[in-house]
C-alpha positions, 0 to 999 in steps of 0.5 A: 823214503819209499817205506814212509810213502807207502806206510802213508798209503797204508793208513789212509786207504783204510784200516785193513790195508796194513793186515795181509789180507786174502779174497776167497770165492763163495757159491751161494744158494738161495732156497726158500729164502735160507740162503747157504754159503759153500765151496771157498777158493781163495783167488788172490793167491799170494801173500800180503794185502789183497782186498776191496773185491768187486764183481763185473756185471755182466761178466764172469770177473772179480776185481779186487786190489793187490800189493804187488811188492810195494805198490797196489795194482788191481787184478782181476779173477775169471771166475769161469776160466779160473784165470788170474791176470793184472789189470793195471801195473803203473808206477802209482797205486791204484784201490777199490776197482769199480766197473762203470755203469756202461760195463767198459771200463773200471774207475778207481782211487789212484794214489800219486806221488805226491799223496793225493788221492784221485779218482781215475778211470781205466779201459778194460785192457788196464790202458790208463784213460782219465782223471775223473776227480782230483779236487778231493781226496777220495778214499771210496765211490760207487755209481749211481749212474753215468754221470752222478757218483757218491764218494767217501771224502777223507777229512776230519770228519770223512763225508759222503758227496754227491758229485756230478760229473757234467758241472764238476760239483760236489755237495755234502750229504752226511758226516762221519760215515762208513766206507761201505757204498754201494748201489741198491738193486732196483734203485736210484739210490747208493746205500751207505752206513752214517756212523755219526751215533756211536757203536751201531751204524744206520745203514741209509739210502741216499737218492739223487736229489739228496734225500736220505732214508733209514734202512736198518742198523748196522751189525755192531762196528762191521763196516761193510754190507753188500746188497743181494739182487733181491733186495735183502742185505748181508753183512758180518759179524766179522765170523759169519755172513749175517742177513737181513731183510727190509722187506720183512724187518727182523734182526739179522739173522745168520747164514749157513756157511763156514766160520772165517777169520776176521771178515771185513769187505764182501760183494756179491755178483749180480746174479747172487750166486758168488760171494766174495769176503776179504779175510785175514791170512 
């Protein structure tokens, strides 16, 4: 039965969960615009599922979640001490860490016994504090602000909602969308990837009020991006980290930096100068 369980976690988290997957840590330098990736560690450092990297923002860490023998807990990396310690270590499994819009506390998506999948919050020392949502199945979230958040809702088709926390209501924005969700710099916006149109996604912004923009198309079937403080984009082309620039519109272009085995998430830290990517073992 415990097998059955967690093949059923695996499937629904997302498609690379069941691939053993490692977080590697990149410099990035930024010089006249040419933008270099160098000096990888992997930081998981153990075998199986490690994915789903987010950095802190105002902190030297790296969350990211990891199969700890049968159940996903979250870790997380001191990227100035070199330290790496288990946030959570609970009897249920817990994905996609993000540090609240405060800076104090990390939400996530846990997985419960009886296959829900809520989204719960955590203080810093890995103490459970709340469920935030247990009325839908959330599979990803990003923070707008303290009290709106855009999340993944799984269904047939999955949709992005807007929710606010205050009234404890969900409305639907877009149908069969990406997984990548992510607060655009300088914004009141979340950016997500509408899949609705076939092989290349558009990437979109989506505001508080519910209006949507187009950006650019996504790189192919690459579901994930990450946004640079400046305002440009990096993606993958599942070898190499690719970029793009909505201020000055071009195709992607490429990255100096390693060729790596089948990219799938990437972050980057608030100052841009670290570089996580999710690669296969």
């Amino acid at each position: 039965m415990k097998k059955l369980i967690l093949l059923f976690v695996l499937i629904r988290i997302g498609a690379n969960a069941q691939n053993p997957t490692d977080v590697y840590l990149f410099d990035i330098v930024n010089k006249g615009g040419v933008i270099s990736i160098s000096s990888g560690i992997n930081v998981s450092k153990h075998k199986g599922y490690d994915n789903q990297p987010f950095f802190h923002p105002n902190k030297p860490l790296l969350y990211f979640a990891s199969d700890q023998g049968g159940q996903t807990d979250l870790m997380v990396f001191d990227y100035k001490t070199g330290q790496l310690s288990r946030l959570t270590n609970t009897p249920e499994s817990e994905y996609s860490p993000t540090v609240t819009p405060g800076g104090e506390q990390v939400s996530c998506i846990v997985m419960r016994e009886n296959k829900s999948q809520d989204l719960g919050l955590f203080e810093s020392n890995g103490a459970y504090a709340k469920t935030l949502i247990n009325n839908l199945t959330v599979g990803y979230h990003a923070w707008l602000n303290e009290d709106n958040l855009f999340l993944f809702v799984l269904g047939s088709p999955q949709t992005l909602q807007h929710y606010n926390l205050k009234t404890g209501t969900a409305k639907v924005i877009a149908s069969s969308i990406g997984r990548s969700l992510h607060k655009v710099p300088g914004e009141q916006a979340i950016s997500f990837i509408d899949r609705s149109g076939g092989v290349h996604g558009k990437i979109n912004k989506v505001k508080e009020d519910g209006s949507v923009e187009f950006i650019t198309n996504s790189v192919s079937t690459q579901d994930d991006i990450c946004w640079l403080p400046d305002g440009r984009l990096l993606s993958s082309n599942g070898l190499n980290i690719l970029m793009f620039n909505p201020k000055k519109p071009r195709n992607w272009q490429p990255t100096n930096g390693p060729t790596l085995k089948n990219i799938s998430r990437i972050a980057v830290s608030p100052n841009g100068k670290k570089l996580a990517v999710v690669v296969e073992e």
